[in-house]
KELUMKOL-66508 format. One record per atom (N, C-alpha, C): residue number from 1; residue in three letters; atom name; z, x, y. Coordinates in steps of 0.05 Angstrom, whole numbers, plus 5000, padded with zeros to 4 digits. Each point is the difference from the previous one (the first is absolute). Layout:
N
<node tordren="NUM" zanu="Ala" filo="CA" pz="Z" px="X" py="Y"/>
...
END
This chain:
67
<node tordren="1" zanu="Unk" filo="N" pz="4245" px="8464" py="6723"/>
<node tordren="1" zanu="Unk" filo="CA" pz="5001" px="4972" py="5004"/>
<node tordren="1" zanu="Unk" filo="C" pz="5015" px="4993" py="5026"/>
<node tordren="2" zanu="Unk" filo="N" pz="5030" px="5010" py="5004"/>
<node tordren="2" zanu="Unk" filo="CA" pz="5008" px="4994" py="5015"/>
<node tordren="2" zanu="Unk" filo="C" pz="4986" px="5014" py="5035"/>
<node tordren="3" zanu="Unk" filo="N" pz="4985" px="5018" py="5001"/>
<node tordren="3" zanu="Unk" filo="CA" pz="4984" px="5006" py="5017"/>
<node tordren="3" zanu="Unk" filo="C" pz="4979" px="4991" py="5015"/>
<node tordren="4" zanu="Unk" filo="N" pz="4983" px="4993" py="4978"/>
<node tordren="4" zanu="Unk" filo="CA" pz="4980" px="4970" py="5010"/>
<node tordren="4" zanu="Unk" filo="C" pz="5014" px="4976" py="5006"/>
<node tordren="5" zanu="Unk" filo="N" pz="5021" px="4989" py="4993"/>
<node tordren="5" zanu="Unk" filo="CA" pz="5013" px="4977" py="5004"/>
<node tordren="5" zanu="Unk" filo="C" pz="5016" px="5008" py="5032"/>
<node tordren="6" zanu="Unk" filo="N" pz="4999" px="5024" py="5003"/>
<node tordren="6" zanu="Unk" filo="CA" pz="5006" px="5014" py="5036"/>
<node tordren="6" zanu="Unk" filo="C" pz="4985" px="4997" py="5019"/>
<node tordren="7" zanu="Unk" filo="N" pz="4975" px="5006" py="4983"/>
<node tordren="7" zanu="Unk" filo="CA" pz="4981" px="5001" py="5017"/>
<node tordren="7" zanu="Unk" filo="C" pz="4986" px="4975" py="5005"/>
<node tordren="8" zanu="Unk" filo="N" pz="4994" px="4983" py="4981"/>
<node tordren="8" zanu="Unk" filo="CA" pz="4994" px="4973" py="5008"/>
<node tordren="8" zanu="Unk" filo="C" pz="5029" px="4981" py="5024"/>
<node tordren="9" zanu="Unk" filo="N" pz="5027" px="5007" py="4992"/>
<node tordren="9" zanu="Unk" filo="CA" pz="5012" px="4992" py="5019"/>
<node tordren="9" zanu="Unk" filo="C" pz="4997" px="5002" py="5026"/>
<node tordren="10" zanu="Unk" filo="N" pz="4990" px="5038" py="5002"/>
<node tordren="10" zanu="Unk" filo="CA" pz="5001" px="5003" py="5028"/>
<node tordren="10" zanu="Unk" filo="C" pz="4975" px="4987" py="5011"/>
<node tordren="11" zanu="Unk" filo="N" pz="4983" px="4997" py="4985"/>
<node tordren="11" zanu="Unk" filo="CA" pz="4973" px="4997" py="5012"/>
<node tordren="11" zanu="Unk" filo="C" pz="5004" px="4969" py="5012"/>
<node tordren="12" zanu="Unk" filo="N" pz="5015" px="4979" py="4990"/>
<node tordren="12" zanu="Unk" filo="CA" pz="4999" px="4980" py="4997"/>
<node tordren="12" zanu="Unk" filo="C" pz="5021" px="4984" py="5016"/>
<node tordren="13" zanu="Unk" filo="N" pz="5028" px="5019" py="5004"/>
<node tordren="13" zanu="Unk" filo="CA" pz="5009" px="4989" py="5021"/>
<node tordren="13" zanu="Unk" filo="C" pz="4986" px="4996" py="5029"/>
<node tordren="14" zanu="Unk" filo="N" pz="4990" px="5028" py="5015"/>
<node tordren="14" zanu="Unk" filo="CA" pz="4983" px="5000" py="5025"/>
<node tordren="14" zanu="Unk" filo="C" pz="4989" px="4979" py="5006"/>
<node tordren="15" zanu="Unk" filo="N" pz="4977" px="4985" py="4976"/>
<node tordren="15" zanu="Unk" filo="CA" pz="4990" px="4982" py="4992"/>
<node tordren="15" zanu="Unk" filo="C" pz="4998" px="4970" py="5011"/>
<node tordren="16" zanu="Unk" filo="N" pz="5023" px="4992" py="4981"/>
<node tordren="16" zanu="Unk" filo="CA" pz="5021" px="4988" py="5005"/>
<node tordren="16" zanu="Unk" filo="C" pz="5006" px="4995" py="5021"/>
<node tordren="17" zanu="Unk" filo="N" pz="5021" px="5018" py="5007"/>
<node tordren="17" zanu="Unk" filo="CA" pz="5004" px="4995" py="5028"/>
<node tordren="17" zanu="Unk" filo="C" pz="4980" px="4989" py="5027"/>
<node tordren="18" zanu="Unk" filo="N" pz="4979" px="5014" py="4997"/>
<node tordren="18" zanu="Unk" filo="CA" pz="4975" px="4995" py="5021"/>
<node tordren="18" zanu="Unk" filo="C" pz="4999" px="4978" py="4995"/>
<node tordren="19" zanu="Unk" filo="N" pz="5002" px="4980" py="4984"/>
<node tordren="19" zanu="Unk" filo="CA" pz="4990" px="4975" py="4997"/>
<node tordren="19" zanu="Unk" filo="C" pz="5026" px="4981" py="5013"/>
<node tordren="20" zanu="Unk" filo="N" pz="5019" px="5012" py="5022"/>
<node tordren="20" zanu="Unk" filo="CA" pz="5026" px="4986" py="5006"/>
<node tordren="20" zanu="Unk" filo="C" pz="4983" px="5001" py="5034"/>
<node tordren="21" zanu="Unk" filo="N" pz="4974" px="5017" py="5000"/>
<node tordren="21" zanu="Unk" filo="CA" pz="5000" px="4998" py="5031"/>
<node tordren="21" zanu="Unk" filo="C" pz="4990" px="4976" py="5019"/>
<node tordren="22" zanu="Unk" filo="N" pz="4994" px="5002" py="5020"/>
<node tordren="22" zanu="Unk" filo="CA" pz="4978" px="4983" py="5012"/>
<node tordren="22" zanu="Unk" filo="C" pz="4972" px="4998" py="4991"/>
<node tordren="23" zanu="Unk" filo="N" pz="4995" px="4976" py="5023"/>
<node tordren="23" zanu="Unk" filo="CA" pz="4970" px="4995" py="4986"/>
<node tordren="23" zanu="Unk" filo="C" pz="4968" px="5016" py="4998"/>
<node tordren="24" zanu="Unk" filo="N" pz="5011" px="5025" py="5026"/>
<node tordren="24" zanu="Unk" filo="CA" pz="4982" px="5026" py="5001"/>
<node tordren="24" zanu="Unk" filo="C" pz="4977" px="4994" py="5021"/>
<node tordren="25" zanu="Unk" filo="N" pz="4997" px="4972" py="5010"/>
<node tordren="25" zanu="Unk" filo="CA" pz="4981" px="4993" py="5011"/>
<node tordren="25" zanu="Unk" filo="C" pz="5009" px="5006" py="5033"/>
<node tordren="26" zanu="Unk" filo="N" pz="5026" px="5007" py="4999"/>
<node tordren="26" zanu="Unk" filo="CA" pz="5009" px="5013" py="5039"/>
<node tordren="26" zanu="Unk" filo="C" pz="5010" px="4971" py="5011"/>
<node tordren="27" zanu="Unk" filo="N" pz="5001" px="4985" py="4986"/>
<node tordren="27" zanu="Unk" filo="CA" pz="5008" px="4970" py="5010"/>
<node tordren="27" zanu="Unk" filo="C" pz="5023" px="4998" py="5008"/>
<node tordren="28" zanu="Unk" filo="N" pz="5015" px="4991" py="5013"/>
<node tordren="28" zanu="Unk" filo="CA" pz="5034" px="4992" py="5011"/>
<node tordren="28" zanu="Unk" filo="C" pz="5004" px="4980" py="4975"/>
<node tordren="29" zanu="Unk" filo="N" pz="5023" px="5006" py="4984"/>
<node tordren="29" zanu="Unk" filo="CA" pz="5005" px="4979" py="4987"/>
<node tordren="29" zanu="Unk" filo="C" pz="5041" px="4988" py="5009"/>
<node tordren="30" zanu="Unk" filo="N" pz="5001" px="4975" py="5000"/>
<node tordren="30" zanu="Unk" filo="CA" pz="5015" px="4997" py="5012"/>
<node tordren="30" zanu="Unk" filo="C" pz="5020" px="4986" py="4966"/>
<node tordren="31" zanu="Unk" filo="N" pz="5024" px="4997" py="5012"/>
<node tordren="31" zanu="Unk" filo="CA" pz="5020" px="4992" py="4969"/>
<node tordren="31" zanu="Unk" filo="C" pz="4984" px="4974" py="4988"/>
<node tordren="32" zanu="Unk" filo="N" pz="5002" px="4988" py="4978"/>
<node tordren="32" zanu="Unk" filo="CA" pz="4988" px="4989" py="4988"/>
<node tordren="32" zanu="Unk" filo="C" pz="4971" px="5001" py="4997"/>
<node tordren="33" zanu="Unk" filo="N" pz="4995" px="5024" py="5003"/>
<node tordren="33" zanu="Unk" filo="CA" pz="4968" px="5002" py="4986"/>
<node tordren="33" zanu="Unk" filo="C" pz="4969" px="4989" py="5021"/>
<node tordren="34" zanu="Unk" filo="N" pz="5007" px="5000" py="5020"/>
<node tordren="34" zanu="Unk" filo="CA" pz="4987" px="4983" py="5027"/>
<node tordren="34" zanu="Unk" filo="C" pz="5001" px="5025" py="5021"/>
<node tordren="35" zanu="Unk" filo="N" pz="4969" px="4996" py="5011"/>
<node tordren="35" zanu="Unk" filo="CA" pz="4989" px="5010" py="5026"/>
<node tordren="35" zanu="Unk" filo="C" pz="5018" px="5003" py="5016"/>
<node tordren="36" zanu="Unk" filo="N" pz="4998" px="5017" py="5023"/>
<node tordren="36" zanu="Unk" filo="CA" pz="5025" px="5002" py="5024"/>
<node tordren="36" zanu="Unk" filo="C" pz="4986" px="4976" py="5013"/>
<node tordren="37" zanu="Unk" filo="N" pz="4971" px="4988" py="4999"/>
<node tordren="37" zanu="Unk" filo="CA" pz="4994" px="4980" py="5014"/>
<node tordren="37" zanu="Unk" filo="C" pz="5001" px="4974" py="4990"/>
<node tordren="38" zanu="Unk" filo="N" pz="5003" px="4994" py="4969"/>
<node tordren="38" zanu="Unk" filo="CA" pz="5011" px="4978" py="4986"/>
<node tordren="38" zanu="Unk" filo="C" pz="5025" px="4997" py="5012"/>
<node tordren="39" zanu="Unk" filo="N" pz="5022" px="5022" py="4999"/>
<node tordren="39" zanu="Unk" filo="CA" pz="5026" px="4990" py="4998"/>
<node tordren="39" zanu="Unk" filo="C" pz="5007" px="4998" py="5031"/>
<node tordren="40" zanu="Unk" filo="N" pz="4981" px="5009" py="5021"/>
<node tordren="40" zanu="Unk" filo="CA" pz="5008" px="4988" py="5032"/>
<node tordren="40" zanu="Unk" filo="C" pz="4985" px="4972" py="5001"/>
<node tordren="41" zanu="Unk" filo="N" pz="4983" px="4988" py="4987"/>
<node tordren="41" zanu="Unk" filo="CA" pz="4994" px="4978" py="4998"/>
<node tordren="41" zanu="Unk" filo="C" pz="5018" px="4987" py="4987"/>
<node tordren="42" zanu="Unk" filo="N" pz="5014" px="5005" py="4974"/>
<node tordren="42" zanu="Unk" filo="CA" pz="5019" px="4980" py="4989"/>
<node tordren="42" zanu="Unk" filo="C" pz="5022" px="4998" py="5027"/>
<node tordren="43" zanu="Unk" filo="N" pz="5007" px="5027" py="5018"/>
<node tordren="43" zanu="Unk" filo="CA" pz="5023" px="4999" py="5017"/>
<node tordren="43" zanu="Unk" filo="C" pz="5002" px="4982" py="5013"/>
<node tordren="44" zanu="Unk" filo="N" pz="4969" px="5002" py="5015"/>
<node tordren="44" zanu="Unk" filo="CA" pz="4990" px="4976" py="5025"/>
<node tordren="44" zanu="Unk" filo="C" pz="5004" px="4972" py="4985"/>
<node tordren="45" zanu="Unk" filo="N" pz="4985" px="4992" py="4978"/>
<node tordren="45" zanu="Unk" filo="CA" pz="5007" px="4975" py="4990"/>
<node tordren="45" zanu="Unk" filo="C" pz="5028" px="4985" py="4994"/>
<node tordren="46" zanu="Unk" filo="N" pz="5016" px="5025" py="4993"/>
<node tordren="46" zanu="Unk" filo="CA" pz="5030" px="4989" py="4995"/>
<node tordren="46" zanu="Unk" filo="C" pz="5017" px="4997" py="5030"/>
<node tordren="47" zanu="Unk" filo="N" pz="4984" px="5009" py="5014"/>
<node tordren="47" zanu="Unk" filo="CA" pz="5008" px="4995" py="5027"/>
<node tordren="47" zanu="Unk" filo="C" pz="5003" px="4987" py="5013"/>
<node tordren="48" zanu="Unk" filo="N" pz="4975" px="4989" py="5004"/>
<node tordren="48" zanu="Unk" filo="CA" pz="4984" px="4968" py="5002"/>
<node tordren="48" zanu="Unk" filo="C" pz="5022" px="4994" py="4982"/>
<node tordren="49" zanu="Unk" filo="N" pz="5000" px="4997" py="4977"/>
<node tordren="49" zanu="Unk" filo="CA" pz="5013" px="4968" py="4982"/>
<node tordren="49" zanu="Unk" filo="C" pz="5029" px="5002" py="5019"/>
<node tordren="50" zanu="Unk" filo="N" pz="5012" px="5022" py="5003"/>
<node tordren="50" zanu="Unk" filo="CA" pz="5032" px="4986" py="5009"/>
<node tordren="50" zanu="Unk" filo="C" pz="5003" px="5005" py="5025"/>
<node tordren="51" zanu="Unk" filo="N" pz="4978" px="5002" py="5020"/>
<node tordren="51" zanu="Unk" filo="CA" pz="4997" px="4986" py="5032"/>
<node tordren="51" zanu="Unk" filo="C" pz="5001" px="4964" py="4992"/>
<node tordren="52" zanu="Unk" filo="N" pz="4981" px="4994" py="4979"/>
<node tordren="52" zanu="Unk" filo="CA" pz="4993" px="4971" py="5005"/>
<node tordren="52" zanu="Unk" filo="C" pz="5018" px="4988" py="4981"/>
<node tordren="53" zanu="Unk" filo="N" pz="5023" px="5021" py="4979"/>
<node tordren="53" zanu="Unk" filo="CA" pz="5021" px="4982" py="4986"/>
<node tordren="53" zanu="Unk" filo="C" pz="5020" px="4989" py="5019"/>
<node tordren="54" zanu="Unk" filo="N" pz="5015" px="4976" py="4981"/>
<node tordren="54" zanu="Unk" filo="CA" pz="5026" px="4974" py="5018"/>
<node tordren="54" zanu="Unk" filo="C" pz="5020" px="5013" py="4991"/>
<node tordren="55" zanu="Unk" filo="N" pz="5013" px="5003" py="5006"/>
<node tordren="55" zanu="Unk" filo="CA" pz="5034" px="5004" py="4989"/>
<node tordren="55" zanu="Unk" filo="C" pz="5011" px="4974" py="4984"/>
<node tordren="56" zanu="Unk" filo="N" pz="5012" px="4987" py="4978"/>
<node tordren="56" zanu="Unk" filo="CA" pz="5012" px="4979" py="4986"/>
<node tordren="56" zanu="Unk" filo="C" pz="5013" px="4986" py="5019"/>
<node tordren="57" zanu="Unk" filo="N" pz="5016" px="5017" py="5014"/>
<node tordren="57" zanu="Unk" filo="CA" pz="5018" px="4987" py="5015"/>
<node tordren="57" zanu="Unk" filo="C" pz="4992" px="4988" py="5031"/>
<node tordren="58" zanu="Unk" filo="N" pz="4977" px="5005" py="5006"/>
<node tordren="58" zanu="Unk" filo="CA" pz="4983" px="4991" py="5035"/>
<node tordren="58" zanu="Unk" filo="C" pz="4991" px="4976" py="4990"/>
<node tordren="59" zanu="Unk" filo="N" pz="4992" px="4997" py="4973"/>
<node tordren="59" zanu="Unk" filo="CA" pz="4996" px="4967" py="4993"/>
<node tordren="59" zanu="Unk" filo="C" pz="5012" px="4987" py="4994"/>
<node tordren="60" zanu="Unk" filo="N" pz="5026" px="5011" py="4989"/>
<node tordren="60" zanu="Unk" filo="CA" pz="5021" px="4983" py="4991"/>
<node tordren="60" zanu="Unk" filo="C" pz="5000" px="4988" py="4976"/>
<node tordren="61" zanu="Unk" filo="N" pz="5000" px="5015" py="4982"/>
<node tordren="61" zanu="Unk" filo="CA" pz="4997" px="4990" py="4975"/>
<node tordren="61" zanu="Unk" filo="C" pz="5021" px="5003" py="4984"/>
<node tordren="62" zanu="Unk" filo="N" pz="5012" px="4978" py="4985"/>
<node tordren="62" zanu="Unk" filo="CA" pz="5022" px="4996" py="4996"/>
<node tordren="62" zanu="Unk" filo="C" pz="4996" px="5015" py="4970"/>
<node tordren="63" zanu="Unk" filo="N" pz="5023" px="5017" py="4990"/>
<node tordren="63" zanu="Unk" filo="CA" pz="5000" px="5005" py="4972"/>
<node tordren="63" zanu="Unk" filo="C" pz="5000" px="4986" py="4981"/>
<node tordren="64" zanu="Unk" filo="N" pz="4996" px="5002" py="4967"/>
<node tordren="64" zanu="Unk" filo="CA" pz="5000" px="4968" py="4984"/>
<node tordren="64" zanu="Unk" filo="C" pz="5031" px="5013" py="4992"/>
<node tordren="65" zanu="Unk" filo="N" pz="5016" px="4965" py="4991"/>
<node tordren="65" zanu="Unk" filo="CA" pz="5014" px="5007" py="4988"/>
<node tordren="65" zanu="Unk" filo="C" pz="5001" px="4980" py="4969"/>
<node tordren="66" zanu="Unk" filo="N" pz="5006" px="5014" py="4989"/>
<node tordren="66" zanu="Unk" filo="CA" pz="5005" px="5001" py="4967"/>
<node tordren="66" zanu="Unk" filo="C" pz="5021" px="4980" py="4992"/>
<node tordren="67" zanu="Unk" filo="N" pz="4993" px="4968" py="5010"/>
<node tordren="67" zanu="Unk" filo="CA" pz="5034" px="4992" py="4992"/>
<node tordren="67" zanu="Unk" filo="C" pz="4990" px="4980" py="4975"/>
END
């Protein structure tokens, strides 16, 4: 008993494991699960957004206060 219960372990970790790899297709995958060419497009876009963001303070915006 305890032999087959060896041998299904061993067989089963390898397994297992293989299923922790990539997606097999040779693709660049970059952190969060995205293309190396998704995530230089998200780069470019976030780029853009804080070229064309204001600072709070260039407009002068007064804080609220709580009275």
């Amino acid at each position: 008993m305890r032999k087959s219960l060896l041998v299904v372990a061993l067989i089963a970790l390898p397994m297992t494991l293989s299923a922790c790899g990539g997606s097999g297709d040779g693709s660049d995958s970059a952190p969060g699960g995205v293309s190396a060419d998704q995530a230089r497009t998200l780069n470019d876009a976030a780029a853009m957004l804080d070229a064309n963001s204001v600072s709070a303070n260039a407009v002068g915006i007064e804080p609220e206060t709580n009275s």
